[in-house]
N, C-alpha and C positions, 0 to 999 in steps of 0.2 A: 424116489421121494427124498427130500432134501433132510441131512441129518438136524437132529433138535429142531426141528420149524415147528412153529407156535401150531400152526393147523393140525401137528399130530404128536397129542402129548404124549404116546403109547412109545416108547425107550424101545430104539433099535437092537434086534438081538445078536447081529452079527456088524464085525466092524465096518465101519466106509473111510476111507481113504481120502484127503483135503483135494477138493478140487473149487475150480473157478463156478462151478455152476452149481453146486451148492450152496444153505445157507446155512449157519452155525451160531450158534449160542456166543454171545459178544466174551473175549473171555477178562474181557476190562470189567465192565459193565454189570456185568451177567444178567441182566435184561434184556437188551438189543438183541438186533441179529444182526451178522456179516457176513457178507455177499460182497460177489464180486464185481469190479466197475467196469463198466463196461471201455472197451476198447484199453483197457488199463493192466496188468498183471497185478492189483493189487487189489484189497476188502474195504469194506466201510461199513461201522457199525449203525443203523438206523436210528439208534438212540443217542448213543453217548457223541457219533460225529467224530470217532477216532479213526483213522487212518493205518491200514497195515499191509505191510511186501505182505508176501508169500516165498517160500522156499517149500516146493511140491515134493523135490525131492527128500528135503530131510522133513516132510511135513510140519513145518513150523512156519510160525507169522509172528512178524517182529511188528509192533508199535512204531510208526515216523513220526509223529504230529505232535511229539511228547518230549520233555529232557531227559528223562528215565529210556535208556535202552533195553526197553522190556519185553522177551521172546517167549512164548508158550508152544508146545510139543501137540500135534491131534494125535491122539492114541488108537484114533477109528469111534471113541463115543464122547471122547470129552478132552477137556484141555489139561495140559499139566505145565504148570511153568518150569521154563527150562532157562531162565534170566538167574543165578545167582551173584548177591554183592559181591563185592572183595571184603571179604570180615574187619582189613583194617580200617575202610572207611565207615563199615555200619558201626565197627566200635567208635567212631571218631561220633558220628551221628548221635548216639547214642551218651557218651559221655559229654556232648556239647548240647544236647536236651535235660539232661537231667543239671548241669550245671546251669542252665540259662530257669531253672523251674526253684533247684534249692538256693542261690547264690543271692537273689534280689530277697526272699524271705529270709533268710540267713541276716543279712544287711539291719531290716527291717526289726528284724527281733533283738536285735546286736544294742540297736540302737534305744528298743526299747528296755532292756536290759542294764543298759548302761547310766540312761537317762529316764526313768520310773515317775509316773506320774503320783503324786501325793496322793496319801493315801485316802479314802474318803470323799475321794474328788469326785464331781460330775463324770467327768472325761478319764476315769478310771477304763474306763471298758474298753477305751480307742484301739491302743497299741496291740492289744489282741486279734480285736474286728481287722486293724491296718495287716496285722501279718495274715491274717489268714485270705484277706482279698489278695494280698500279692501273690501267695503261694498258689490260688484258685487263679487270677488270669495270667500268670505264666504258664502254670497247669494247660492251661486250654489254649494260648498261642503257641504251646510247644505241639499240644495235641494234634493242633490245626497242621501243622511242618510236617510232621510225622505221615499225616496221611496223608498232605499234597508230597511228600518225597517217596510213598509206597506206594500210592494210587490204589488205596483199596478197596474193593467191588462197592461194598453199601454207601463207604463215604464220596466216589463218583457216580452212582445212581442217584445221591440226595443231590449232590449239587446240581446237578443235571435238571432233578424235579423242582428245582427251586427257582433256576434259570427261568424253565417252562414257563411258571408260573408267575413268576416279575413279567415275561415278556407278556401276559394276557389281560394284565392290570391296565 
């Protein structure tokens, strides 16, 4: 009986071993299943439409179809990633998100700091409303980088779901 297939929720109690002719829980995804292609040494998620080698021997499946070279471990009941960063580039990641989120509100408040709308004015309220929009959509096109550069499970299920669903419009 194929490990984690949808048909049998009941959780194997002894481990199974990565083979071509089972199917397994997407470990992108974590919705799909992947199975093997036929006449191919390689897997294909049903859902997400990712693409992965095999390496039987060391039981792991590496991601192709992706710019992220990301590799997970079958343990016999589940996946474990076995892709670690190089820390100096997540710190580079990392420090160049958080500067691309504070540096344009930074700017922004610099500005209104320096140059103060009168007091009493209408348009009293702007430069506040103005910093805190910039800090929220920097906020969320750094968000968006982050998890197109991590690919992580729910944020590739929604887009996936979203796909579907533009395509049925």
């Amino acid at each position: 009986m194929p490990a984690n297939s949808k048909a049998s929720p009941v959780i194997q109690s002894e481990p199974q071993s990565l083979s071509y002719h089972d199917t397994y829980l997407c470990p992108i995804c974590r919705h799909g299943q992947i199975e093997g292609i036929t006449l191919m040494d390689a897997f294909a998620c049903n859902f997400c439409r990712h693409i992965f080698t095999a390496n039987l021997n060391q039981q792991s499946v590496q991601v192709v179809d992706s710019s992220q070279p990301m590799t997970w471990r079958w343990n016999g009941r589940g996946w474990q990633s076995a892709y670690r960063d190089d820390p100096s580039l997540t710190m580079i990641v990392w420090m160049v998100a958080i500067v691309l989120v504070t540096l344009p509100a930074a700017i922004v408040w610099l500005c209104s700091y320096l140059f103060p709308p009168l007091p009493g004015s209408v348009w009293a309220w702007f430069p506040g409303v103005w910093v805190g929009c910039t800090f929220g959509i920097h906020l969320l096109m750094v968000g968006w980088l982050l998890a197109e550069h991590y690919q992580f499970s729910l944020y590739v299920a929604n887009r996936i779901r979203l796909r579907q669903w533009m395509g049925r419009r």
